[in-house]
N, C-alpha and C positions, 0 to 999 in steps of 0.2 A: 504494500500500500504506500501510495505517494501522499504524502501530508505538509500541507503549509500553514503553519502559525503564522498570525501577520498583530501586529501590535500598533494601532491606526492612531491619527490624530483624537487627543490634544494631550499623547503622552508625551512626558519632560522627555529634554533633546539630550540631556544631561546623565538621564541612567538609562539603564537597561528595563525589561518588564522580568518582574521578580516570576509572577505565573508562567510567563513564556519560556522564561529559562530552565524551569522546571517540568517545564510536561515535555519541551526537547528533548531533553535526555528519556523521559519516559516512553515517547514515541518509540524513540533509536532502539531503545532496550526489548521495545514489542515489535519488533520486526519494522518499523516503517522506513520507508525512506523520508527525511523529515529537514524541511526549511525552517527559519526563520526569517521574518521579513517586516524590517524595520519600515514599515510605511509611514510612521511619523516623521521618520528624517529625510524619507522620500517626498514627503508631501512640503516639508520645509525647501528644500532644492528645489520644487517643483512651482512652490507659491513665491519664493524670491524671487525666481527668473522670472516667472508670469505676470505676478502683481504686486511687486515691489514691498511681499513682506520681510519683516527685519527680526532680528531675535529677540528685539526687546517687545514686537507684537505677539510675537509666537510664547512668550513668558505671559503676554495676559492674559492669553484662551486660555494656557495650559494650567496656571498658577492664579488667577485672581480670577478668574468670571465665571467661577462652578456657581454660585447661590444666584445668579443672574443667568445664567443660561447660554449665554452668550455663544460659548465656541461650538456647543449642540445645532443654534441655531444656524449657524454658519454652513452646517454640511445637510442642514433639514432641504432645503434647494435637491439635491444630491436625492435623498431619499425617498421625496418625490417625486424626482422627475422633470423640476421647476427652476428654474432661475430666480425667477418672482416670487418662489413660497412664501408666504404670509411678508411678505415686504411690508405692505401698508399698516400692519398689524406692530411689526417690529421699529420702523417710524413711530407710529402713535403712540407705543405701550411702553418698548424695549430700551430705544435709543437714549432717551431722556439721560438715564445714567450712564452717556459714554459722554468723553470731549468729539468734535467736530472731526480731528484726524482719525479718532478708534472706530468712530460710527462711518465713515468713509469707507474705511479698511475691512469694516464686515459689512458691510455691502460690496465692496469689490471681492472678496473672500468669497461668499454666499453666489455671489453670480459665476462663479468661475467654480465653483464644488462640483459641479456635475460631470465635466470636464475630466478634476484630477481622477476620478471614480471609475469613469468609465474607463483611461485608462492603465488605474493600476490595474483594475479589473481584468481587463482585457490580458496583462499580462500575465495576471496569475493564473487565467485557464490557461495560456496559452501552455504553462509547464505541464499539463496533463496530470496535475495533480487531482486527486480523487478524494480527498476532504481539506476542507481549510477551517479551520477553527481563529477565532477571534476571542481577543481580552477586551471587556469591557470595564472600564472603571472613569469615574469624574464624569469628564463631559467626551467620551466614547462612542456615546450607543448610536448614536444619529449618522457619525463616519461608518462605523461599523456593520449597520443595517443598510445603508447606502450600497455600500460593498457586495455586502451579500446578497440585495435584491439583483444588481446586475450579473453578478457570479454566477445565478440561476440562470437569469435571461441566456447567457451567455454558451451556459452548460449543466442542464436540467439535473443532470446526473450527478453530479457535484454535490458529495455532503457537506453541508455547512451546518457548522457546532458553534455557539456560542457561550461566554462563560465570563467569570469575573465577576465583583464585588456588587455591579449594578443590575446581576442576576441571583442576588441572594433572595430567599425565600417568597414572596408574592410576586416579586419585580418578575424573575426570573420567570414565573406562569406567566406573567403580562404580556411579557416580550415575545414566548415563546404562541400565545392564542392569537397574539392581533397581525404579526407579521408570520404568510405563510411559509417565505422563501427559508424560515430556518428551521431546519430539517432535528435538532435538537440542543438544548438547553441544557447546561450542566450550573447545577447548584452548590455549591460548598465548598469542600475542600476534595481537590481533584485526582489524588493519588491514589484514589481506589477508583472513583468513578471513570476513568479518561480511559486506562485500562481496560477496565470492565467494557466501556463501550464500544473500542477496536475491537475488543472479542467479540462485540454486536456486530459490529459493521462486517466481521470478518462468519458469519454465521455460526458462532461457536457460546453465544450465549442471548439473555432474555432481557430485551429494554427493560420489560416491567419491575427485574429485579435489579436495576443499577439504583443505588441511594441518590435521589434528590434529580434524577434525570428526567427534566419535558419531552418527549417523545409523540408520534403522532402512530393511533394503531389504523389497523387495516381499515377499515371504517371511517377514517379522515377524522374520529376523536381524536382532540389535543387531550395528555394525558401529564399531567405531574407526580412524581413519584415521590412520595415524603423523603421527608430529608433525615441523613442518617441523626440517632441523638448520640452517636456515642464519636466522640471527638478524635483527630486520630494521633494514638502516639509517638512523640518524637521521632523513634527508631524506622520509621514507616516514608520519612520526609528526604526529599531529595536536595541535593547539591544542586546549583544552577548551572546551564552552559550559554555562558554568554559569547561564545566567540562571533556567531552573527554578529551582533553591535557592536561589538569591538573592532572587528573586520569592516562593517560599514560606516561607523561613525569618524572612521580615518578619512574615509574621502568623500564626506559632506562638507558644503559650503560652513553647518553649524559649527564646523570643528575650532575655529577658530573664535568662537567666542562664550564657547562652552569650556570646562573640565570635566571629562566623564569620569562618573565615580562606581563602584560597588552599590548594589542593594543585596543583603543582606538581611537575615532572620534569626535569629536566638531563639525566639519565644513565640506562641501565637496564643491569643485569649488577653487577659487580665486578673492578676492575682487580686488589685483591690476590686475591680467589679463585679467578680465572682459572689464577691460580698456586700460589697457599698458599691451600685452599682450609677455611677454620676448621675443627674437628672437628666442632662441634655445631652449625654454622650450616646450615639449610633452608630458607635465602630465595635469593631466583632460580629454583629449582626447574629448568626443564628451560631456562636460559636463562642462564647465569652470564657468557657473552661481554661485556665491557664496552663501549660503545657510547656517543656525550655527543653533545649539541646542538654547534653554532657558537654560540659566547660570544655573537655579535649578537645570532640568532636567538632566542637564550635571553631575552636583557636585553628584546630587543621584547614578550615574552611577557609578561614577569612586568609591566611598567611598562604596557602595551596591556589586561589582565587588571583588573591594581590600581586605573586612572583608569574603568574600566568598571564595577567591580564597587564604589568606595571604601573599596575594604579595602587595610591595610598589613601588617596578619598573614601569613605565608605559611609553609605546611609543606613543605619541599620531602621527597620521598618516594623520594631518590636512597639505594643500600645505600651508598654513599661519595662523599667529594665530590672532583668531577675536579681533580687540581692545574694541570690547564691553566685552570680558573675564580678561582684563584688570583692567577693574574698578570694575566687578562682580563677575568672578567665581573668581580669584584667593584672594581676601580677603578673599571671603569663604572660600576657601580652606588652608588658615591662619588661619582662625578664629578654623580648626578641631584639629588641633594642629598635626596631620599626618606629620609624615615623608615620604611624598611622595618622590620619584626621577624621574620627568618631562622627556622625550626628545621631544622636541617638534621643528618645524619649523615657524621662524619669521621675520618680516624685518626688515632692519641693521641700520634705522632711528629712532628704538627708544632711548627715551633719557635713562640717567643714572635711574631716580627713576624709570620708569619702568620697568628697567630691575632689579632694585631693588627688585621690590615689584613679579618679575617673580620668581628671588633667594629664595625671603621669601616664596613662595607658594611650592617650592620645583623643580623648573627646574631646571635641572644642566647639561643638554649638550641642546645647541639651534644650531640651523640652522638656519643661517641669509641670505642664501642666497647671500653671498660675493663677490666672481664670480674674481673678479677681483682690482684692490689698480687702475688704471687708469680714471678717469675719461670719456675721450674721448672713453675708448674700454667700459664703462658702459653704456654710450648714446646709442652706437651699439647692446646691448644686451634689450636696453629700459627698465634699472632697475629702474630707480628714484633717484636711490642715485650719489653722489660722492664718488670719490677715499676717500677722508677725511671724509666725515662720515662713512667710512668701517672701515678706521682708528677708528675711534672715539668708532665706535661700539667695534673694540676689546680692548681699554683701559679702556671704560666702563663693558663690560663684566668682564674684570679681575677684574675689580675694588666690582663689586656685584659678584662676587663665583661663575662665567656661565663659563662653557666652551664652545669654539666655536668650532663648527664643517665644516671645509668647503674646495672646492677644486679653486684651480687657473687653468682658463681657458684661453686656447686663441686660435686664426685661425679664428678670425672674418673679414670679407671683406675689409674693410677698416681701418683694424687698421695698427697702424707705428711701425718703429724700438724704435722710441721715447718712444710710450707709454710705452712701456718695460725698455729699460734702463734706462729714470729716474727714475722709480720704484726700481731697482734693485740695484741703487746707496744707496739708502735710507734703504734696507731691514736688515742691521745690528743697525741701530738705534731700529730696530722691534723686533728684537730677544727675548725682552722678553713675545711678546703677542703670542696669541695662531696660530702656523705655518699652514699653508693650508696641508692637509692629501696629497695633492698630486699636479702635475701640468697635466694638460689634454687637449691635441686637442680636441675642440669641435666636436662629432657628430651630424650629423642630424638626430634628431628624427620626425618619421609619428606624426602629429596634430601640430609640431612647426611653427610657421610662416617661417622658410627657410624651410620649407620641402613645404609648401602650396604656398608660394608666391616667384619665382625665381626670381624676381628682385631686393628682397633682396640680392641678388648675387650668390646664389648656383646653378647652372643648371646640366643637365646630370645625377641626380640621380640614383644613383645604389643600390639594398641591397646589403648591408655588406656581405664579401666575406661568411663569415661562415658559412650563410646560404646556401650557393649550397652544401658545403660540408657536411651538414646533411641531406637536405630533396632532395628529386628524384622527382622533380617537375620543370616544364618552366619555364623561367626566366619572366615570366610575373605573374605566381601564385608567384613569390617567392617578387614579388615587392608589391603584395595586401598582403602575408601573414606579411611582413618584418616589424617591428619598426626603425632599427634602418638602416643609409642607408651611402656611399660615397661620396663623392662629391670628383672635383679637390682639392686640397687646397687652404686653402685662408689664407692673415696675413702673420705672420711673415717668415723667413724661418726656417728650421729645426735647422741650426745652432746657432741661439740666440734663440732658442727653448730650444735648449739643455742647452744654459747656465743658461735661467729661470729656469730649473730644477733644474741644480746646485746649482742657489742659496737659493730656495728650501729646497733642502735637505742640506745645512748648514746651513738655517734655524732651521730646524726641529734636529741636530744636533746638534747646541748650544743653543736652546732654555732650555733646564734641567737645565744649570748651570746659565741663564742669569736672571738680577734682573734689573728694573727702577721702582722706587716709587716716592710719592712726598707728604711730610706733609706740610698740610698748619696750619702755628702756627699764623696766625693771621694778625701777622706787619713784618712778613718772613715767604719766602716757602722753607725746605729744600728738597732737591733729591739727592736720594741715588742710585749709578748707581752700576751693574756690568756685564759687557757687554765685550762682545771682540771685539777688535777694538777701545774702549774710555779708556784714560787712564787717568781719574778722577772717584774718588770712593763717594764723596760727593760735591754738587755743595747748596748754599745757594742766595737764592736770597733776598735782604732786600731793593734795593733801592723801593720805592713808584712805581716809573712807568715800574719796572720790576713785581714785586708782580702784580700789575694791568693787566699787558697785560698777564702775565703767567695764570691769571681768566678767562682774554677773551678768549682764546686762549684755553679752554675746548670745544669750537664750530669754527668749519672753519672758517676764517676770511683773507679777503685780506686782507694789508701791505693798501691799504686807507681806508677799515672800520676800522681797527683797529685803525690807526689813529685818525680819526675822534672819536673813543668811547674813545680814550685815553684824547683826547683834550675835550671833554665833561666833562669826567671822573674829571678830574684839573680845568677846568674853564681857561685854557691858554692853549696857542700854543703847540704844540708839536711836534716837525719836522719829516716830514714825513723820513727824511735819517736819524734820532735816529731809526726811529722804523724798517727802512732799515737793519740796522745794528746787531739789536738788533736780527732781526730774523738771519741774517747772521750768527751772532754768535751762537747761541741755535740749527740752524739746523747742523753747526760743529760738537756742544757737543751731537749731537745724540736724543734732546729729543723737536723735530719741526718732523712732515710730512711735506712735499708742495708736491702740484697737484693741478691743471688746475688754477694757480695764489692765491691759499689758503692755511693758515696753520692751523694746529694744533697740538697743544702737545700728546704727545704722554704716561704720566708718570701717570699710576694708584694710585690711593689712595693707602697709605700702612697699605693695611687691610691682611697681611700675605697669600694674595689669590697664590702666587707662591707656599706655602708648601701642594697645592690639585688642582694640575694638574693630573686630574683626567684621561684626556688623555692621557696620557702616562703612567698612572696607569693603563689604562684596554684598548688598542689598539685595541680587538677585538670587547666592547660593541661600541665604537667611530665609527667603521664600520659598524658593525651590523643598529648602529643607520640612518648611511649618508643611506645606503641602503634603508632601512624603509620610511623612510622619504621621498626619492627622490621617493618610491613608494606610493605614496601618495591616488593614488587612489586605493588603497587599502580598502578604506572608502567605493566605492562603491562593493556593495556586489557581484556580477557572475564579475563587472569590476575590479577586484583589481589588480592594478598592483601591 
């Protein structure tokens, strides 16, 4: 059997597809003869020359316009049939949120989709391949169906399989009832299913008993197959082979403005959502069971991988990172002496030495999952942490050479004006730690618990406008194919909305010129400040029970523990309205948090970490990254979002 994987527009030009890489070799292994076919980097060479796109366009379909729709709607033209589809629609409804040059750009995009489709089309029957399977994840599905409806026309006989993260559980029957040309649907995690189905296609076993497979019976029933519930283990999970895109992405035009990096997997599921499972989070989708490599196995991967490929980049695409990786793989991966570059996702409770020893191993952008500096709107999102160890997290992070990666959220049901503006009093004493990439109304995502359970407060659900305006389909198929969906709003109003933004983006703003450090020399701490808004450049602390509480005060601490550890601390009283005070003052001079009755310092070590702000050195990998990451199930192989 002749098989081509093809990995379509608006995947990053930047990595490889984790799914694709994986069922490659599974193909090979089951007899096929098997391609892979980077058509996203084909479609970039293809839309440069034609219509004058550039890679910093190709980074907004791919990286910013998933919750808008944008780069779906670009290839909806394409799929059917239209140059024109819903043009007037996307004028009226869609445009409003582009500038003049983006909204040009997809329209010239959208009128010339038809074009690139036919053909790549054309070229992939021309290889007399006899199945082509597609990864769908983000904004995928509209190039991908494009594809595959001409693929038919083209050559009836041709199985086409579809699969990826935007075919997990209902999506997957949606896609697979309303559009004929795809001959079947894979759901889940694909290391049993993909297999299993070759032995279909090859007459040696039974659609009906593949896990989670849409198949169509003799009868022209569309038929969906539940999905397996039993998770699959590590031992079962395949190595990737990326040499396809590494072979192709040598002589793409992108090559030169790109760094292609490793995508990578440790883990798949979530050890905290297994348990506390976030309110708004709908990644894992029908898989949240947490599951990790053997530390060995891992470290062979990534170092066997990296001397193949001569890349040190790597994205690892775990939703958190295992703390058994902690004490195991990353010594090891110390001990190689590699200069690796990490991106990886973690949570915001660890301490300093581990984020230490994450630095030493070679992370250098983490995902902590931040979400928010409030306390009260953190309990509503069910993270675990506090406002003050989110703090904590980023003066730790600057303190070990990590950059943070993360956005501020809000429109949670029951949060106040409060949680925001005493946040927003405070955010100039912040300006030296790493700024949130953005501020963002929460959506509701399919598999979040507001999406599953309305008494968490969302009712009424809608998909997202965007969808009507791409696909020609009942507002009931578009609520089973949809991820991401409306609700009334909830939270704050728009207008301290707006000004979170604000202060946001004068965050992000003064943060290049802004410095707070703090050397502890022993029997004094000094802090070196340069911050807008404080008009002190050196602050020296030397009395005894200032040095003391400035230690404690490395971890959140009320105004009576801290008492109470200062009074320990001496062996005498220590009045609670000194240490009153003491905080009054320091949170003046800018270098205190408080939130939910807690403080802490706020002032890194001065390990020169301000001179490799690496974010703001490379704006585009910091997205690329959040993207990656938040698609996390990308791990699993036909499910990757």
């Amino acid at each position: 059997m002749r098989a081509t994987l093809v990995n379509m527009p608006w995947a990053a030009l930047d990595t490889p597809s984790l799914g694709l890489g994986i069922l490659h070799g599974i193909a090979r292994e089951h007899g096929a003869e098997v391609e892979t076919l980077c058509a996203n980097l084909d479609y970039y060479d293809w839309a440069a020359r034609e219509s004058g796109l550039t890679a910093e366009d190709y980074d907004f379909f791919a990286t910013r316009a998933y919750f808008d729709g944008y780069g779906d709607w670009v290839f909806s033209s394409a799929l059917y049939g239209d140059p024109a589809w819903r043009m007037t629609e996307f004028r009226k409804d869609m445009a409003s949120g582009l500038d003049e040059r983006l909204r040009e750009t997809s329209i010239r995009l959208h009128e010339s989709a038809p074009r690139f489709i036919d053909e790549l089309a054309t070229r992939i029957v021309e290889t007399g391949c006899e199945l082509v399977g597609f990864t769908t994840t983000f904004q995928q599905s509209t190039a991908a169906l494009a594809a595959a409806r001409q693929i038919k026309r083209l050559a009836p006989q041709t199985v086409v399989v579809l699969g990826g993260a935007n075919c997990d559980g209902p999506q997957g029957a949606a896609l697979h009832r309303n559009f004929p040309y795809l001959d079947y649907v894979v759901r889940g995690e694909a290391e049993r299913a993909f297999p299993a189905l070759l032995d279909v296609l090859r007459g040696h076993g039974d659609a009906a008993a593949v896990p989670g497979l849409c198949w169509t019976a003799e009868d022209g029933t569309r038929v969906a197959n539940d999905m397996s519930a039993a998770p699959l283990p590590p031992r079962h999970w395949r190595s990737p082979d990326y040499d396809a895109y590494f072979t192709r992405v040598e002589h793409s035009s992108a090559r030169c403005h790109i760094e292609p990096k490793l995508v990578l997997e440790g883990s798949r599921g979530c050890w905290w959502g297994e348990k506390h499972h976030c309110t708004f989070c709908g990644l894992n989708g029908s898989s949240m069971a947490f599951r990790s490599k053997e530390p060995v196995d891992f470290l062979h991967e990534i170092t066997s991988l990296a001397r193949r490929h001569h890349v040190l980049d790597v994205v690892v695409v775990d939703n958190i990172l295992d703390m058994g990786f902690v004490r195991h793989l990353l010594p090891a991966l110390i001990d190689t002496g590699s200069d690796f570059r990490f991106h990886y996702e973690i949570k915001s409770n660890l301490r300093y030495r581990e984020l230490r020893t994450l630095a030493d191993a070679g992370l250098v952008h983490v995902q902590p999952g931040i979400e928010s500096l409030s306390t009260r709107v953190l309990q509503q999102m069910n993270k675990g942490v506090t406002g003050c160890q989110n703090v904590r997290h980023l003066r730790d992070a600057q303190s070990a050479g990590l950059w943070t990666v993360w956005n501020y959220l809000y429109g949670f049901p029951e949060e106040s004006d409060d949680n925001y503006t005493s946040v927003m009093g405070q955010l100039p004493a912040l300006h030296h730690l790493a700024p949130p990439e953005g501020v963002t109304r929460i959506a509701i995502e399919r598999f979040s618990p507001y999406f599953d359970r309305p008494e968490l407060g969302f009712t009424d659900l809608k998909p997202a406008p965007h969808y009507a305006r791409i696909y020609d389909l009942p507002e009931q198929e578009l609520y089973d194919l949809a991820y991401v969906f409306d609700a009334p709003p909830a939270g704050i109003d728009s207008a301290l909305a707006e000004q979170l933004e604000q202060s946001v983006a004068r965050w992000r703003e003064l943060h290049r010129t802004s410095m707070l450090t703090h050397h502890d020399l022993g029997h004094k701490i000094v802090l070196v400040s340069r911050r807008h808004g404080f008009d002190w450049s050196t602050l020296t602390l030397d009395e005894p029970i200032e040095v003391a509480a400035f230690r404690l005060l490395e971890e959140p601490r009320s105004v009576h523990t801290l008492t109470r550890r200062l009074t320990a601390r001496f062996g005498s009283p220590v009045p609670e309205s000194r240490v009153s005070q003491l905080l009054a003052d320091w949170r003046a001079l800018g270098i205190l948090f408080e939130d939910a009755d807690r403080f802490v310092h706020v002032a890194p070590l001065a390990t020169n970490a301000e001179l490799t702000r690496i974010g703001e050195a490379a704006p585009d990998m910091t997205r690329n990254f959040l993207i990656a990451t938040e698609a996390a199930d990308e791990q699993i192989p036909v499910a990757a979002r």
